[in-house]
C-alpha positions as a Markdown table, in Angstrom:
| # | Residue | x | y | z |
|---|---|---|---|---|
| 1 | Unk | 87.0 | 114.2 | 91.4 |
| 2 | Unk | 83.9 | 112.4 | 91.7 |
| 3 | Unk | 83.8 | 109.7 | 94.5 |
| 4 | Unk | 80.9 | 107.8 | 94.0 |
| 5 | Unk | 81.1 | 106.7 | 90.5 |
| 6 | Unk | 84.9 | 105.8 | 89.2 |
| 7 | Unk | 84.4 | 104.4 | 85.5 |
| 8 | Unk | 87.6 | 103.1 | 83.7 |
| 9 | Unk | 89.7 | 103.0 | 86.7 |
| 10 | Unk | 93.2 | 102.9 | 86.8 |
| 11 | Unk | 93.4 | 101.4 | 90.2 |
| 12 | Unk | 91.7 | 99.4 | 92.6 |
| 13 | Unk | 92.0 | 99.7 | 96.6 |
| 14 | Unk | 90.0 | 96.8 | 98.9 |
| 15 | Unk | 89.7 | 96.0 | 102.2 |
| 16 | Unk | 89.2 | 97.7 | 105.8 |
| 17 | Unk | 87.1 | 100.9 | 105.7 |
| 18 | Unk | 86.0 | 102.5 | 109.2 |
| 19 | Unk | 84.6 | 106.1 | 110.3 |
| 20 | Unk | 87.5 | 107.7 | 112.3 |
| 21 | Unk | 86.2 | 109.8 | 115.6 |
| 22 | Unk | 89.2 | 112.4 | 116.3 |
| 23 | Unk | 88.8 | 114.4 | 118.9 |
| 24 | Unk | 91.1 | 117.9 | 119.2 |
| 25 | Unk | 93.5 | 118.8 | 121.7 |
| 26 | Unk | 94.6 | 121.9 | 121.9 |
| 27 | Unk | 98.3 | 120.8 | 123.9 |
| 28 | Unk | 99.1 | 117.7 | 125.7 |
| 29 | Unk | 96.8 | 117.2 | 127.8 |
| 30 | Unk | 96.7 | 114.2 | 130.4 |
| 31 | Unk | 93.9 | 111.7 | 130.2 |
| 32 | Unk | 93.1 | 111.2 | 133.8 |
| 33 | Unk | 90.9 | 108.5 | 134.4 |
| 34 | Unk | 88.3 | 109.5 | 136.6 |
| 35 | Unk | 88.4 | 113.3 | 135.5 |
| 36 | Unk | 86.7 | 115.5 | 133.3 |
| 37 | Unk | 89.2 | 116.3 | 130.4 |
| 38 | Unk | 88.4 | 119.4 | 128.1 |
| 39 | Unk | 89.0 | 118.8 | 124.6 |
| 40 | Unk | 87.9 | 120.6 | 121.2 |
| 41 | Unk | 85.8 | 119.4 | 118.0 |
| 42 | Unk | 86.1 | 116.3 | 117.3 |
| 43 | Unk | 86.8 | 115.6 | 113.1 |
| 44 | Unk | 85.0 | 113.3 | 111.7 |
| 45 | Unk | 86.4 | 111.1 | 108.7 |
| 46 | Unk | 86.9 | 107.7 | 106.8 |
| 47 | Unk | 89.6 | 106.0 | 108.0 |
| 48 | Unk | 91.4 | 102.7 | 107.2 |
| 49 | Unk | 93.2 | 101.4 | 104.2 |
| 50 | Unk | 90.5 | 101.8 | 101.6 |
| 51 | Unk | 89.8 | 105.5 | 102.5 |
| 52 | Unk | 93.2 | 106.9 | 103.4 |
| 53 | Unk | 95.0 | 105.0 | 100.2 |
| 54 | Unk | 92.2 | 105.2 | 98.0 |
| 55 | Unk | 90.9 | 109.1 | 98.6 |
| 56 | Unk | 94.7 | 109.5 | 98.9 |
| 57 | Unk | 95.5 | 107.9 | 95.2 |
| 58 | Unk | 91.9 | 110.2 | 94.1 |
| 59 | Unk | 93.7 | 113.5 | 95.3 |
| 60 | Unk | 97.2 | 112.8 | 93.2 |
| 61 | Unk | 95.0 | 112.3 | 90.3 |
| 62 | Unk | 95.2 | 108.3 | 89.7 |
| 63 | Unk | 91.5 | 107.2 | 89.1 |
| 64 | Unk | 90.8 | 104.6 | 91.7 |
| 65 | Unk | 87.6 | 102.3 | 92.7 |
| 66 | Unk | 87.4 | 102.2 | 96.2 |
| 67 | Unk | 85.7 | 98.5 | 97.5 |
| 68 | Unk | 84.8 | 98.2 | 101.5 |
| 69 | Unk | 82.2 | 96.6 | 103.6 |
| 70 | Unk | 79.7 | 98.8 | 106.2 |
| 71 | Unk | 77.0 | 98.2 | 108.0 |
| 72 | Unk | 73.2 | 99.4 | 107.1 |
| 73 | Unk | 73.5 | 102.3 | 109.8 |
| 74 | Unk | 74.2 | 105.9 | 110.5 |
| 75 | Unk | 77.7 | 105.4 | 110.3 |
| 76 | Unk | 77.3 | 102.9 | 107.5 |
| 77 | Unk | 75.7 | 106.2 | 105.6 |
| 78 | Unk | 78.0 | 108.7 | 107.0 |
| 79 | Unk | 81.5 | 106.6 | 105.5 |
| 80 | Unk | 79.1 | 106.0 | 102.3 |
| 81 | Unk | 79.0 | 109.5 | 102.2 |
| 82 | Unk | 82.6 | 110.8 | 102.7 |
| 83 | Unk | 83.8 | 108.1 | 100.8 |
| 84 | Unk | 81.4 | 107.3 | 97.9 |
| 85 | Unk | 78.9 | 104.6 | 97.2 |
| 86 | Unk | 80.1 | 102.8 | 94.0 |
| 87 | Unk | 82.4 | 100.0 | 95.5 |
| 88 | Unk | 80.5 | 100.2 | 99.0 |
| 89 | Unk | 78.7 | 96.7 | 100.0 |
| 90 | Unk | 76.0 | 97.3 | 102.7 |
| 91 | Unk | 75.7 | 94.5 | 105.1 |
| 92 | Unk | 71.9 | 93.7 | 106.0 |
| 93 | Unk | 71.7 | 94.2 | 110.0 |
| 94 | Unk | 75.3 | 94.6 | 110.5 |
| 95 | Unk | 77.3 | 96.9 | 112.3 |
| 96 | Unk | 79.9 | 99.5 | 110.3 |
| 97 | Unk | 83.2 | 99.5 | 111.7 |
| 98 | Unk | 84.6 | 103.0 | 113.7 |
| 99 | Unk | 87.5 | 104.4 | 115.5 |
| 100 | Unk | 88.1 | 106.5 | 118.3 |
| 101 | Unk | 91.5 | 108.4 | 117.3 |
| 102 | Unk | 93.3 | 110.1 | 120.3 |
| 103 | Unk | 96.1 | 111.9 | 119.5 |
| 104 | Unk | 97.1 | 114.6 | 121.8 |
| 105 | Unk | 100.5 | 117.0 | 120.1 |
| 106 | Unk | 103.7 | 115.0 | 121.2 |
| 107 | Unk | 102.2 | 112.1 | 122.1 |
| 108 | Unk | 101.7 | 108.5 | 120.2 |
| 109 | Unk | 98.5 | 108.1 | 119.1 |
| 110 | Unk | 95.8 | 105.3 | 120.9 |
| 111 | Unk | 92.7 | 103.6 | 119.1 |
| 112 | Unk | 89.5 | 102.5 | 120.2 |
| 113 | Unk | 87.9 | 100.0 | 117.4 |
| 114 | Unk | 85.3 | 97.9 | 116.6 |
| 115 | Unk | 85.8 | 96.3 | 113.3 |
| 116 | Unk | 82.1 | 95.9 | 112.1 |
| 117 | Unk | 81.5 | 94.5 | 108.9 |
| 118 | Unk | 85.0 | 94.2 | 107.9 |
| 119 | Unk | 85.0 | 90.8 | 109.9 |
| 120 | Unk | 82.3 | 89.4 | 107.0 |
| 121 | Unk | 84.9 | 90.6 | 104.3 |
| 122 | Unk | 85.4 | 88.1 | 101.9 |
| 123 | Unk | 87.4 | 87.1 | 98.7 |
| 124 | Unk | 84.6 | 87.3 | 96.3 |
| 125 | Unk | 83.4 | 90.8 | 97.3 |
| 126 | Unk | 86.0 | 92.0 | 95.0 |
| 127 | Unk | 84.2 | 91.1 | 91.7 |
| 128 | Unk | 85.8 | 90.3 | 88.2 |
| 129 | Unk | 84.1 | 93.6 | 87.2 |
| 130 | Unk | 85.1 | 95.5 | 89.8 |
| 131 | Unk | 88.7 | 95.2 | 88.7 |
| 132 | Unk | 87.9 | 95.2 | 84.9 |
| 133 | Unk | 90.5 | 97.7 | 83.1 |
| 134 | Unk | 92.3 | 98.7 | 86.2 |
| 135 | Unk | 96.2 | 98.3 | 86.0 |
| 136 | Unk | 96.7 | 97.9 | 90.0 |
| 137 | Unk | 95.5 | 96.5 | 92.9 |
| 138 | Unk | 96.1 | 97.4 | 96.6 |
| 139 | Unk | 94.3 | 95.7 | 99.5 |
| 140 | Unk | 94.7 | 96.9 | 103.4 |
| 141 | Unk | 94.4 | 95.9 | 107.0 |
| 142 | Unk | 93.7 | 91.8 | 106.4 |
| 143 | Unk | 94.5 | 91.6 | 110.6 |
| 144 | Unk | 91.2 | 93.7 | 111.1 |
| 145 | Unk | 88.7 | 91.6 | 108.8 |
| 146 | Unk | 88.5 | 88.3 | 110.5 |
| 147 | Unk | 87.2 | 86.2 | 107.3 |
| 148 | Unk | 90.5 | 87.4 | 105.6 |
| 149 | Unk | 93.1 | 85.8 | 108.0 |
| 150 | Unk | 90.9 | 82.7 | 109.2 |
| 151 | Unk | 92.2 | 79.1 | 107.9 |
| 152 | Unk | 95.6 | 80.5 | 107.3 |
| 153 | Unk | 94.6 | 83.2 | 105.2 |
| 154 | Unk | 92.7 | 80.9 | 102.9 |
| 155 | Unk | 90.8 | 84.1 | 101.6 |
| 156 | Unk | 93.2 | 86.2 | 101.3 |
| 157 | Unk | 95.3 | 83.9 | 98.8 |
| 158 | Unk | 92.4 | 83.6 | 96.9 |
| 159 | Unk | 92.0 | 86.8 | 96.3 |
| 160 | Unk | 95.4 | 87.7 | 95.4 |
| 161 | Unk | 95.6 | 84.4 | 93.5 |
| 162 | Unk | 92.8 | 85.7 | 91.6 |
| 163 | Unk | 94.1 | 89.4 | 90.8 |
| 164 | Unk | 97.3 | 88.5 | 89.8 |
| 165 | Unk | 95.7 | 85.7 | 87.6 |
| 166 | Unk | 93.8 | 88.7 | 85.9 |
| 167 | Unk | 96.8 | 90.6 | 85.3 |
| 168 | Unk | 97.0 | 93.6 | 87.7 |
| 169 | Unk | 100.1 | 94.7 | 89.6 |
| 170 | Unk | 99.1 | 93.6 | 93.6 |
| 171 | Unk | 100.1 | 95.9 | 96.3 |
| 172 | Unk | 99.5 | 94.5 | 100.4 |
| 173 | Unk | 99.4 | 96.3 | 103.3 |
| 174 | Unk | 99.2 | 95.7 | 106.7 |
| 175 | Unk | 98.3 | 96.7 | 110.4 |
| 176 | Unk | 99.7 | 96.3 | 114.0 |
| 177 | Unk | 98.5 | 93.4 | 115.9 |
| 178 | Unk | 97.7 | 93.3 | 119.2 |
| 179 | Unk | 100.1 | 89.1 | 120.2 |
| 180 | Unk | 97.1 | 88.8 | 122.9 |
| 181 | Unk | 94.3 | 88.8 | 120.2 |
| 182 | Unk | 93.1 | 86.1 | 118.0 |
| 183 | Unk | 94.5 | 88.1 | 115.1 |
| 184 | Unk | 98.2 | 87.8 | 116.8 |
| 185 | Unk | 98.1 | 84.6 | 117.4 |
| 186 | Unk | 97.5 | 84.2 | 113.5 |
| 187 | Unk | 100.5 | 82.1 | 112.5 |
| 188 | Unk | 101.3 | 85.0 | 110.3 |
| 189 | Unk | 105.0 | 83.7 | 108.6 |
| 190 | Unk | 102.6 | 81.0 | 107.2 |
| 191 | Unk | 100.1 | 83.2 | 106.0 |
| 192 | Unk | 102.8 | 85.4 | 104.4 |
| 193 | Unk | 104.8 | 82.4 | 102.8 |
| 194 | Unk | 101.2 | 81.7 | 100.9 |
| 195 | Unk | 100.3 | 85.1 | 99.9 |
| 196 | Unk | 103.5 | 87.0 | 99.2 |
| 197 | Unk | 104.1 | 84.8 | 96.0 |
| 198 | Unk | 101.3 | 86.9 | 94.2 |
| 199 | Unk | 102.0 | 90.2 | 95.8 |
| 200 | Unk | 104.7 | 92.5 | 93.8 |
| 201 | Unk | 104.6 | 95.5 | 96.5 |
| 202 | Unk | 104.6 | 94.9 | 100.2 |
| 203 | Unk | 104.9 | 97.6 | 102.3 |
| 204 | Unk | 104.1 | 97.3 | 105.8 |
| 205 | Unk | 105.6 | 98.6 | 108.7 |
| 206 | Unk | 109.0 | 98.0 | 110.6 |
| 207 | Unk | 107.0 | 97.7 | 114.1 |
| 208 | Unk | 104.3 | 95.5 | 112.2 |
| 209 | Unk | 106.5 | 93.0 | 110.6 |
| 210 | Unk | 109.3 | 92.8 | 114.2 |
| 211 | Unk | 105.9 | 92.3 | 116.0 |
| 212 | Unk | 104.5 | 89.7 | 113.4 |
| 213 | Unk | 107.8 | 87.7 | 111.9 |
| 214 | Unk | 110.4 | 88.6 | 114.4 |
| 215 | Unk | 112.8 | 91.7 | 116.3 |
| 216 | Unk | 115.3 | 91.9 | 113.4 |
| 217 | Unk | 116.3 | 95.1 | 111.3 |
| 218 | Unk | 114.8 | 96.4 | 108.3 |
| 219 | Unk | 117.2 | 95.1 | 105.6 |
| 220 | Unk | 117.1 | 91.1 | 107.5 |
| 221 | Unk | 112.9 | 91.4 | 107.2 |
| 222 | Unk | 113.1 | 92.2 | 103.4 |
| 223 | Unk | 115.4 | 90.1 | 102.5 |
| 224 | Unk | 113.0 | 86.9 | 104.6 |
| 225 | Unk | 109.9 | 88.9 | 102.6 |
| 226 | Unk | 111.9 | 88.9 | 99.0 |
| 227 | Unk | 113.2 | 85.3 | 99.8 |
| 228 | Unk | 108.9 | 84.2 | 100.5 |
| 229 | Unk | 108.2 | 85.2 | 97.0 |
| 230 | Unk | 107.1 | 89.2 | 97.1 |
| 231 | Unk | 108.7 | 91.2 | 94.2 |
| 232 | Unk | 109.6 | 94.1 | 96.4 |
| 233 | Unk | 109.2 | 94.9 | 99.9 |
| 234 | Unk | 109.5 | 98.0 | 101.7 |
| 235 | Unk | 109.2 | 98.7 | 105.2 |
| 236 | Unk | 107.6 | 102.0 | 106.8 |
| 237 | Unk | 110.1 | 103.7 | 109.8 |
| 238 | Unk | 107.8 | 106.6 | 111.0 |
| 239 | Unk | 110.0 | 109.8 | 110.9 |
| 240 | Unk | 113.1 | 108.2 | 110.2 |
| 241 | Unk | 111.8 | 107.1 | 106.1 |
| 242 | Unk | 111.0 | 104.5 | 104.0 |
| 243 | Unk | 113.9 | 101.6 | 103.2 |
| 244 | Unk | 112.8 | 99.5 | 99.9 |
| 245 | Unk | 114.5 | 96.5 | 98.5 |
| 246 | Unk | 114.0 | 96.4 | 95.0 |
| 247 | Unk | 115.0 | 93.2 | 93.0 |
| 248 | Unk | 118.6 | 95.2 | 91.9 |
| 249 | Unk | 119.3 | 98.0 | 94.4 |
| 250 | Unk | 118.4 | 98.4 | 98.4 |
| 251 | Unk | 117.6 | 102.1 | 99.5 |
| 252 | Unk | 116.1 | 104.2 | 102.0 |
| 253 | Unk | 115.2 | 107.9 | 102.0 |
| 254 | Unk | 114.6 | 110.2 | 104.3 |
| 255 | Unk | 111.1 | 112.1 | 105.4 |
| 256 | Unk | 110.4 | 115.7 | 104.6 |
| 257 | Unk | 110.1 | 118.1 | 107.0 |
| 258 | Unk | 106.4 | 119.6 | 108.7 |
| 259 | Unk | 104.8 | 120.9 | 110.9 |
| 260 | Unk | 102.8 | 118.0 | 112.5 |
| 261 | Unk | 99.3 | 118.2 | 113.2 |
| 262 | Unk | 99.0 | 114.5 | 113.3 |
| 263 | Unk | 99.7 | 111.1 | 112.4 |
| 264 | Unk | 97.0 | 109.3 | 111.7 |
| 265 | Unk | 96.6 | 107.8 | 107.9 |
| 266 | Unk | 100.5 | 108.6 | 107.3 |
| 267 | Unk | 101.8 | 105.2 | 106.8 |
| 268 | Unk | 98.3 | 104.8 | 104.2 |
| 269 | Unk | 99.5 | 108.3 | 102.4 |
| 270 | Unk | 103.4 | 107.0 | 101.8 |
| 271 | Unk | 101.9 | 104.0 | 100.1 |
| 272 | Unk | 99.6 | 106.1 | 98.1 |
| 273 | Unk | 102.3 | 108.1 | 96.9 |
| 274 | Unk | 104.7 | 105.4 | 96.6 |
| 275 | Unk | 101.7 | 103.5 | 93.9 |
| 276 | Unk | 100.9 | 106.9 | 92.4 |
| 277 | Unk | 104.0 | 107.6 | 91.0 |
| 278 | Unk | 104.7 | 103.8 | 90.1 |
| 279 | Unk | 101.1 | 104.2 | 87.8 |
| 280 | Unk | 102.9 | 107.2 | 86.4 |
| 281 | Unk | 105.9 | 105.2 | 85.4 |
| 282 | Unk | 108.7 | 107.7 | 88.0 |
| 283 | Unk | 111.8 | 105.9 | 88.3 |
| 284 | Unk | 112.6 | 103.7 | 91.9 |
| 285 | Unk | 114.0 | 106.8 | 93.5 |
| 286 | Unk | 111.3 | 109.0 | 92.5 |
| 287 | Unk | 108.4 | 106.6 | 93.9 |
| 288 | Unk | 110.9 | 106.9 | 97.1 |
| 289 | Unk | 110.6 | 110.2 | 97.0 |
| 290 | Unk | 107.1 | 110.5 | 96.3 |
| 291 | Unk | 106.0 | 108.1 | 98.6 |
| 292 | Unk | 107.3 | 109.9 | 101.6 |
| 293 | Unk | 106.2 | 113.4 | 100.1 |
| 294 | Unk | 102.7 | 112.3 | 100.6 |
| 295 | Unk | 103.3 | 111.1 | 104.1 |
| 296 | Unk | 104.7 | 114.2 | 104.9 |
| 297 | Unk | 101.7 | 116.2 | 103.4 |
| 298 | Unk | 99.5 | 113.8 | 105.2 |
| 299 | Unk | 101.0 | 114.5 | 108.3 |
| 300 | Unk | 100.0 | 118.6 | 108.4 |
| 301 | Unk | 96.5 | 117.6 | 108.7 |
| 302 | Unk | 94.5 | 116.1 | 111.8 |
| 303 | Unk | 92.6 | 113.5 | 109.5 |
| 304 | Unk | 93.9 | 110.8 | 107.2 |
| 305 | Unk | 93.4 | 112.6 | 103.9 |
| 306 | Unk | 92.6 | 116.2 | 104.1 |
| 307 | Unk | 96.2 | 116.9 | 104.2 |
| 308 | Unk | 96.7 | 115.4 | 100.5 |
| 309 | Unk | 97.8 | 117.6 | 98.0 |
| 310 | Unk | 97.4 | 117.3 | 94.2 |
| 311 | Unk | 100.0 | 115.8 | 92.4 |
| 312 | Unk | 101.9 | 118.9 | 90.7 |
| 313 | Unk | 101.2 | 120.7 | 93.8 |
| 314 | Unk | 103.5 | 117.7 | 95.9 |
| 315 | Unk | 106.3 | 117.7 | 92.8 |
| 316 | Unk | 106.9 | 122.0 | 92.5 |
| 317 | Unk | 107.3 | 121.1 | 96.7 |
| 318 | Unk | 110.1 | 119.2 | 96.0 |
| 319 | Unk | 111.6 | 120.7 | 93.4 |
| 320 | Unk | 111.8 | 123.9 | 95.5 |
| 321 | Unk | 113.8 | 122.2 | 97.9 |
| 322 | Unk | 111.7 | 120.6 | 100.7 |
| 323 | Unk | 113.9 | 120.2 | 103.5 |
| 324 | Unk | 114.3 | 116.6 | 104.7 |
| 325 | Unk | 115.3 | 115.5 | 108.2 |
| 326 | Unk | 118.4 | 113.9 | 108.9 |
């Protein structure tokens, strides 16, 4: 599919956009600081919520408009590039956002980023027009764009205030928060209570949510996020699944079993999956299903999206009996 020019789409994804910098390790190697440490090619790729979900939604066939803010620079180009122009803004003078992934095999993964342009993001770069005829809309990352959770998150309620006054089904994600940074010390229950009202899929994860409203277990947070006014909330656990609290039932399902090349963009994949097969009108087990699919496919890649496989391709997997872990 086409990436720079998305007519009549069916979805919408908005929000942080970044070039990932990952270099390869060919074991676990230690990082010694003060020493030389060989390493292999480094990938290059988009990264953040826009790219991962959006190029993610692309691959399983949903039509999707990706919208995300850069810089007018080499990097600015590159992500441009990768990702496609069409919902790109270019910001005059500014710099585009990057990360440096490190991910050695077997060990957590560590960032180095500088969030760029998404800190000018604002509520009216998503236009009217840029969400004309689309069914869904899925924004990412508001704790990396500065403009977004300023004033208690005045922007980001507009936005979603806005969408879901237009008609479209609103999906939210979020990101891990560092408490020491102005971003954690966001009053972030607040900006939830205001925002969740106009958001029908929330899907963050477990760490992110006992890090931003509290140490409690996955069925105690989505209750407090069902009883603040989201129509469903689910909550990422890594390996161990995805749980989901749906108005009726409360589930979780297990992850499928890979070999891991990496992490990076998995928790982005699962919601990809999870709103792909919603769009294609699966029943709340088989979004489950599918949702966690695409994280697993995800995960057998070193980048964010090259893992992706088209959408029959992911369903003939699991009807041939992927194995799941316990």
């Amino acid at each position: 599919m086409e990436t720079s020019r998305v007519k009549s789409p069916e979805a919408v994804v908005a929000g942080h956009i970044c070039l990932d910098i990952i270099p390869t390790f060919e074991n676990s190697t230690a990082i010694d600081p003060g020493k030389l440490t060989k390493i292999g090619p480094a990938v290059i790729s988009t990264g953040g919520a826009v790219s991962n979900t959006g190029l993610a939604m692309q691959r399983l066939g949903i039509r999707t408009r990706l919208i995300g803010k850069v810089g007018d620079d080499t990097f600015g180009r590159a992500i441009r590039e990768i990702a496609g122009s069409d919902g790109m803004i270019v910001g005059k003078g500014q710099t585009s956002s990057y990360t440096v992934v490190i991910s050695p095999p077997g060990v957590d993964r560590a960032f180095l980023h500088c969030p760029g342009a998404n800190d000018t993001f604002r509520a009216a770069d998503v236009t009217d027009a840029a969400l004309r005829g689309a069914r869904l809309f899925h924004f990412g990352y508001p704790p990396l764009m500065r403009r977004m959770y300023l004033d208690g998150g005045r922007e980001l309620v507009s936005l979603f205030r806005r969408v879901k006054r237009l008609g479209l089904t609103t999906s939210l994600d979020m990101v891990m928060v560092d408490p020491k940074s102005e971003a954690g010390r966001v009053d972030w229950p607040a900006v939830l209570r205001r925002v969740l009202p106009h958001v029908d899929f929330f899907l963050p994860s477990l760490d992110e949510m006992q890090v931003m409203i509290g140490n409690r277990p996955p069925a105690a947070i989505a209750a407090q996020l069902r009883d603040w006014g989201v129509g469903i909330a689910g909550l990422k656990l890594g390996h161990k699944g995805l749980y989901v609290r749906w108005p009726d039932r409360e589930r979780i399902v297990p992850c499928f079993k890979v070999n891991v090349a990496g992490t990076n963009g998995a928790g982005d994949a699962t919601i990809a999956g999870f709103l792909a097969a919603y769009l294609r009108g699966l029943s709340p087990d088989d979004v489950m299903t599918m949702a966690v699919a695409v994280g697993a496919c995800c995960c057998e890649a070193v980048d964010a999206t090259s893992g992706i496989r088209p959408w029959n391709e992911v369903r003939r997997r699991i009807a041939a009996g992927w194995p799941r872990l316990k």
